[in-house]
C-alpha positions in Angstrom: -14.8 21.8 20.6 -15.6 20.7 17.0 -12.1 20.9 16.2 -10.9 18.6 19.3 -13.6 16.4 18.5 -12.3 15.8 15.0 -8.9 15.1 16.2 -9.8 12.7 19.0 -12.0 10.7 16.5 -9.0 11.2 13.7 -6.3 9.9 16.1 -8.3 7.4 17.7 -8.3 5.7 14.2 -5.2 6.3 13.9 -4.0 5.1 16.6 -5.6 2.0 16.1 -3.6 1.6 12.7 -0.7 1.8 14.0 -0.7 -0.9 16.5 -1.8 -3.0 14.5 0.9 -6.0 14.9 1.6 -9.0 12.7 4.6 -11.4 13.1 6.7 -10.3 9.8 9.6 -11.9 8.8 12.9 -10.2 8.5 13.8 -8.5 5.2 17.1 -9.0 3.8 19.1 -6.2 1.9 17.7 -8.5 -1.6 14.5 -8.0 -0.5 14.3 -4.3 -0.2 12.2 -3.7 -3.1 9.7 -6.1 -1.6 6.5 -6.2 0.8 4.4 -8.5 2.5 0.5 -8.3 2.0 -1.8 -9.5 4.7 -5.3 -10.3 3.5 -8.5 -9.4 5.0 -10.7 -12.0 2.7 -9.2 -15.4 0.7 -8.1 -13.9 -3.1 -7.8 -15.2 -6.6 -4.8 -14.0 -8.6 -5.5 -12.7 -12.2 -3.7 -11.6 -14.6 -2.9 -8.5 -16.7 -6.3 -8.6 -18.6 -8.0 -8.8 -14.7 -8.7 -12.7 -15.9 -8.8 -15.2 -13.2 -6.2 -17.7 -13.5 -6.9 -21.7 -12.0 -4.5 -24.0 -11.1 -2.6 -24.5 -7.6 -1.1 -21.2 -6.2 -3.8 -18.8 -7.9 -6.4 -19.0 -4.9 -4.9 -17.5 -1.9 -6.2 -18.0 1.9 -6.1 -15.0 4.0 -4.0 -16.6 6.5 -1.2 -16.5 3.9 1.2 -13.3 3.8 2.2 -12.8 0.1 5.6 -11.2 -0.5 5.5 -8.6 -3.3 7.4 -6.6 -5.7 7.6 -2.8 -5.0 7.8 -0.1 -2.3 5.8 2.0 -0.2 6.4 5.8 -1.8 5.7 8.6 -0.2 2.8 10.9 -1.4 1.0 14.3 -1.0 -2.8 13.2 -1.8 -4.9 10.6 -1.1 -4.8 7.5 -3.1 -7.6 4.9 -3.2 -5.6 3.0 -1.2 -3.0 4.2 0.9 -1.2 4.3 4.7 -0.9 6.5 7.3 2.5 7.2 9.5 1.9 9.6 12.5 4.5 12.1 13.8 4.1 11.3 17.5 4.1 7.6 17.2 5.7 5.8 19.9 5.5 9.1 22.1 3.4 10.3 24.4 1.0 13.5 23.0 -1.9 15.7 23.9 -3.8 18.5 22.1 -1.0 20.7 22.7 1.5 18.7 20.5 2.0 19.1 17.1 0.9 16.2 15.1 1.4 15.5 11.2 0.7 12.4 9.3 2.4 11.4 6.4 0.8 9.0 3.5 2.6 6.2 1.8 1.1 4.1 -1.1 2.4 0.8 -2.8 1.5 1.8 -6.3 -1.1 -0.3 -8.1 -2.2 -1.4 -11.7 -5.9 -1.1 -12.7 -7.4 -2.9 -14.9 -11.0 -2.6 -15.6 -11.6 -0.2 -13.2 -10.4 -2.3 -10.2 -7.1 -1.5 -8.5 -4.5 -4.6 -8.2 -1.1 -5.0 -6.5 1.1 -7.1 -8.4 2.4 -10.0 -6.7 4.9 -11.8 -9.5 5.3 -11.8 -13.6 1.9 -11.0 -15.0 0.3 -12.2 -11.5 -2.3 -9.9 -9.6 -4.2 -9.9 -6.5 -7.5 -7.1 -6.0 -6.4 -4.1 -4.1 -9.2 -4.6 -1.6 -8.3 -7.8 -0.5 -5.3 -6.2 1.1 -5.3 -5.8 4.8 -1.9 -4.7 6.1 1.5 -3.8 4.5 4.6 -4.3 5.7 8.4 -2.9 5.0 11.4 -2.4 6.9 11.4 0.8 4.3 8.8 2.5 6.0 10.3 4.5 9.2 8.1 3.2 12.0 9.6 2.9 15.7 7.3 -0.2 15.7 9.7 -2.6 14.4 7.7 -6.4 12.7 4.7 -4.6 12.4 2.3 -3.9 9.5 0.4 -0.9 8.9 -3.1 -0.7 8.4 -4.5 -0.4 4.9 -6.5 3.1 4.4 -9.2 4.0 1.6 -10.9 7.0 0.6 -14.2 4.9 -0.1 -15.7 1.9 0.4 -19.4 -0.2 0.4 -21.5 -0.8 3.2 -24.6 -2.5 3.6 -27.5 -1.1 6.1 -28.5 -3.5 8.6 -32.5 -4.5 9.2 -34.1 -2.9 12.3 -35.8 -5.2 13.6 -32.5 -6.9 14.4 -31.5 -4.1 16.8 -35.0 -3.2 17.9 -35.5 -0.3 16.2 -37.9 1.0 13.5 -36.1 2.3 11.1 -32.7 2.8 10.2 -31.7 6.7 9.2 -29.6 8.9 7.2 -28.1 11.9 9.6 -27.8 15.4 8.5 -25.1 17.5 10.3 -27.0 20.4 12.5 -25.6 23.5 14.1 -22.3 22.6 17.0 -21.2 19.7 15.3 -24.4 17.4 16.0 -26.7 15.4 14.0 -30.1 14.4 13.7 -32.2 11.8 12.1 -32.8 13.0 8.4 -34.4 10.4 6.0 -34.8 6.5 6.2 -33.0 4.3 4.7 -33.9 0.8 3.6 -32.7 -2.4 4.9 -29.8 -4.1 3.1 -29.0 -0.6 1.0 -25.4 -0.4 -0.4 -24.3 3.1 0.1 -20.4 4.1 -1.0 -19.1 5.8 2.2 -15.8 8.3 1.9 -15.0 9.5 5.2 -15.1 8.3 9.4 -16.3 11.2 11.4 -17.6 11.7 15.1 -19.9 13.8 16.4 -20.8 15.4 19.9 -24.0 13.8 20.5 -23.1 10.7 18.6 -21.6 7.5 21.1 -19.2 5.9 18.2 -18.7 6.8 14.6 -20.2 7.8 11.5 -19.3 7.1 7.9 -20.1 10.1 5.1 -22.2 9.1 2.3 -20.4 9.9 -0.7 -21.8 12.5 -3.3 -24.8 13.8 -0.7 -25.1 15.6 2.8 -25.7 12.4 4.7 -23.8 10.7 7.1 -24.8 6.8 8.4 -24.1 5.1 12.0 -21.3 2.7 11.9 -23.3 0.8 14.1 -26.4 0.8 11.3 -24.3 -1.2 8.8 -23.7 -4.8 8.8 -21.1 -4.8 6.1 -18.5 -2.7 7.5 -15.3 -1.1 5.2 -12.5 -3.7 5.0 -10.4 -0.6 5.4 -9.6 3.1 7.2 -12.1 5.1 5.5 -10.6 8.6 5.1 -11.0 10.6 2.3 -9.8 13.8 4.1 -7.4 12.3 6.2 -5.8 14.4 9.4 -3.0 16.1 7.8 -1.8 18.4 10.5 -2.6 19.7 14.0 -0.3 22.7 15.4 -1.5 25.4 17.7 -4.7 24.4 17.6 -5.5 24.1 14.0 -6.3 21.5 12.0 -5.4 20.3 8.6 -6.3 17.8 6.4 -5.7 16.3 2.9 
């Protein structure tokens, strides 16, 4: 039970990536070294130092799709930022099917601490503006379409209580048959780093991990939600019945 509820949640999420669909433009044989970067928030562009740089062109609208140097490579291990390709995508699978995922990642620079894509000649945008990547390079039977951009941890932000009606707003600790139960409180506007999405039996929705403790927190009890996939132990393969993961 514990391990088809993982893999419903996992491929749930998964599945959702994956259909994600933006109009992209088609990619010439000159452009095969390129990608195109959907935004999730407007971004500056800095520079090789991570110094903002002013003037027209370096403040970028989310509704813009930046074309980019570089290629998604294929890796073994989770990045900070990353993307996901399924085995079964475009067919039609049950528990029964063998399922792998593959991770991709457009390598990044990082300066200061804080991971950039490089967009032109000493020009930078932050990593976690990035939404959705696109290349024809990537196999995908979903042609024009832009994969979701994964993480292995992000911030969230509890919400207030008294917004949902409630008292407080707990930290769950994982009990025996792959439930939870109310554990500590947590305060109101609290930034916690989260590392992983998980579900749980007698939880309606999803859960993020709390990095570094034994704690997990409602998705529905944050207000500031990831940008991104959250996976830090993404699903790396389910055959016969057993699960894998990174």
């Amino acid at each position: 039970m514990l391990a088809k509820r993982r893999i419903h949640v996992l491929m749930s999420v998964f599945l959702a990536a994956v259909l994600f669909v933006v109009t992209a433009e088609h990619a010439s044989a000159a452009e095969s070294d390129t990608v195109k970067l959907y935004l999730n928030h407007n971004t500056y562009v800095y520079n090789n130092k991570g110094k903002r740089l002013y003037g027209k062109g370096n403040y970028i609208k989310k509704n813009i799709v930046i074309t980019a140097p570089g290629k998604l490579e294929k890796t073994n291990s989770v990045k900070r930022y990353y993307i996901m390709k399924r085995s079964d995508e475009g067919t039609v699978s049950n528990y029964k099917t063998p399922t792998f995922t593959y991770l991709y990642w457009l390598p990044y620079t990082i300066i200061k601490n804080i991971e950039y894509y490089k967009t032109g000649p000493n020009r930078y945008i932050k990593c976690m503006n990035v939404k959705a990547i696109y290349t024809e390079a990537l196999p995908s039977p979903y042609s024009h379409k832009a994969r979701l951009l994964a993480t292995n941890q992000e911030t969230v932000i509890t919400r207030d209580p008294k917004e949902i009606n409630q008292k407080h707003i707990y930290a769950l600790t994982k009990v025996a048959n792959n439930r939870v139960e109310d554990a500590i409180i947590l305060p109101k506007n609290k930034k916690l780093v989260v590392d992983d999405t998980v579900g749980f039996d007698n939880l309606i929705g999803t859960a993020y991990h709390i990095k570094n403790t034994n704690y997990y927190v409602k998705a529905f009890d944050v207000v500031r939600k990831p940008r991104h996939l959250v996976f830090s132990h993404p699903l790396k393969s389910f055959v016969d019945g057993i699960t894998t993961v990174y």
